[in-house]
C-alpha positions, -999 to +999 in steps of 0.1 A: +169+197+075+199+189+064+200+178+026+214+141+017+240+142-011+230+130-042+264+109-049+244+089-018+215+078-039+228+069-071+258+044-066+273+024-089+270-018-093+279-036-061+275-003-035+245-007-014+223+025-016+213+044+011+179+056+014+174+094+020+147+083+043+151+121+058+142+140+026+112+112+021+103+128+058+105+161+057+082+184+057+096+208+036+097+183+004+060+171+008+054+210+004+077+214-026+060+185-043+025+204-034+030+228-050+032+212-085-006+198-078-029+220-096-066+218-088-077+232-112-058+218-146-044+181-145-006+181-146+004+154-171+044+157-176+047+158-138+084+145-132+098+124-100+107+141-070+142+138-053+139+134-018+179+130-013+179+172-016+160+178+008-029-098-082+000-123-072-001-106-033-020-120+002-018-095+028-030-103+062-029-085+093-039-102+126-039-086+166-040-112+192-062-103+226-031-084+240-028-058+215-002-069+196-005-064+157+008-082+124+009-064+095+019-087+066+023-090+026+036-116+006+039-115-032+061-140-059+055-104-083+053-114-117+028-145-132+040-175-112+070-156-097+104-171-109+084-203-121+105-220-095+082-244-067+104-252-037+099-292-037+077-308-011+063-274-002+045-263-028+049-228-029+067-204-059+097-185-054+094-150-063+109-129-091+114-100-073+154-099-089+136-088-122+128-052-113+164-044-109+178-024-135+215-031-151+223+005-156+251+006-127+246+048-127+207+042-113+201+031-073+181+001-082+214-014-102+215-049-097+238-056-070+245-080-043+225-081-007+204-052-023+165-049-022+156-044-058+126-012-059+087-027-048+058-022-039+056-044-007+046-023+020+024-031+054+017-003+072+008+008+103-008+040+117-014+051+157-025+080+172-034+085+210-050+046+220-052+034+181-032+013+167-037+002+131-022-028+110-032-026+074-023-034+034-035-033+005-025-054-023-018-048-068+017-033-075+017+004-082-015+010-070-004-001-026+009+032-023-014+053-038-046+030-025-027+031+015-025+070+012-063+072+003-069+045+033-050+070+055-065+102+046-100+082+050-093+077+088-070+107+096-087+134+074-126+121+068-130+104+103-144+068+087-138+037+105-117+010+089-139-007+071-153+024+057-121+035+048-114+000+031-148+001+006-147+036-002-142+049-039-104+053-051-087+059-080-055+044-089-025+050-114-005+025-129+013+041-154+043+060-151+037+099-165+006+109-189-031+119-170-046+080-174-068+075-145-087+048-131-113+053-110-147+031-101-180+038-111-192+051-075-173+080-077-203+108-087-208+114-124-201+152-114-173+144-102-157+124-126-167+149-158-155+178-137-118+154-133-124+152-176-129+186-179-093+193-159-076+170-182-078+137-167-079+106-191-101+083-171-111+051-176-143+043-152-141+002-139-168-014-116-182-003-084-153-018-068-128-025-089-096-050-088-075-027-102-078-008-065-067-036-049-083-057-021-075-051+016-072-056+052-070-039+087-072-044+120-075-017+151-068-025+185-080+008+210-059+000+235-080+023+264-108+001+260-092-032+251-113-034+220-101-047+185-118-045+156-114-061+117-119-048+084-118-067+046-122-052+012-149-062-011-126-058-037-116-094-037-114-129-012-108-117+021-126-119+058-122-100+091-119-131+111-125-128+148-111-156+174-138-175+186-148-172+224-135-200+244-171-213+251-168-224+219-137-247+220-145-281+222-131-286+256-155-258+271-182-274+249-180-307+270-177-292+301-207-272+301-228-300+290 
């Protein structure tokens, strides 16, 4: 792999930065950063990585009868976003702008036609005839909550909605071993997570602080789809009704 300079992420005020989206790729720094996990003895002055060497969301993803899949997330960030309501259509304009930094040596320096650093991200996964649209809402924890989703599906074989309700943890501090986790998690297993040196802090059986979600699967060798919702907060898995039902057909049949 060939290593992105560093000059390349960090630019000063008014350069656009260019994201090393090969080191965040390679295989080579997810094992370096593997490494510093240790099973056995929480790892609480864990720093960043640098890949360039090597509740105010609604998600919603929808699949229409021919397969094709939306997979999106809409957030104003902060309470009531800029506080700004666009008149005579009654929704708030973000405040996005505010997680920019005005250090000019750090990439997220606040800059023109730049994306300032978030957590806005609505994924999708495939493999063989699957296709997958899914998100999962609350700042910090998306990521951390859409890599537990994954490895739900991909490593313990669940379906989507399975994958959706089961336990998680989330972090949403930056350094120290504070840990949320919800209440179904064993006991066992929690005391054995104390006993390494996690800090947790139990919440309910399932937990806002884990963020609600959605997903839909299409299997497109059987022309099946399917929909998923977290309990964690409002949310359905909506399926189009069957034209028998529309009031047209209604009238017809009768």
């Amino acid at each position: 792999m060939s290593a992105m300079a560093a000059s390349s992420f960090v630019a000063p005020a008014g350069k656009l930065v260019q994201v090393p989206a090969e080191g965040l790729l390679s295989k080579e720094y997810a094992k370096e950063r593997a490494k510093l996990i240790d099973a056995k003895q929480a790892r609480c002055d864990t720093t960043s990585g640098d890949p360039s060497e090597v509740g105010h969301t609604v998600y919603l993803s929808v699949i229409d009868a021919e397969g094709n899949i939306v997979s999106w997330i809409q957030s104003i960030s902060d309470l009531f976003g800029s506080g700004v309501c666009v008149d005579g259509m009654g929704f708030h304009l973000h405040d996005r702008a505010g997680g920019m930094t005005l250090d000019p040596a750090q990439p997220n320096a606040l800059a023109p036609r730049k994306r300032p650093f978030h957590t806005i991200i609505p994924g999708f996964m495939e493999k063989g005839d699957l296709h997958i649209g899914f998100g999962i809402q609350r700042g910090l924890n998306q990521a951390q909550a859409q890599a537990q989703f994954a490895s739900n599906i991909a490593d313990h074989r669940m379906n989507i909605q399975a994958a959706l309700e089961a336990p998680r943890f989330t972090k949403t501090t930056l350094g120290g071993c504070d840990v949320r986790i919800e209440s179904r998690v064993p006991a066992e297993a929690r005391e054995e997570l104390t006993r390494r040196g996690h800090w947790l802090t139990v919440g309910g059986e399932y937990s806002g602080y884990m963020g609600g979600g959605q997903a839909v699967l299409r299997d497109s060798a059987n022309k099946v789809n399917y929909g998923a919702s977290s309990p964690r907060k409002d949310g359905a898995a909506i399926p189009e009704p069957d034209p028998y039902f529309a009031p047209a057909a209604r009238t017809k049949a009768r």
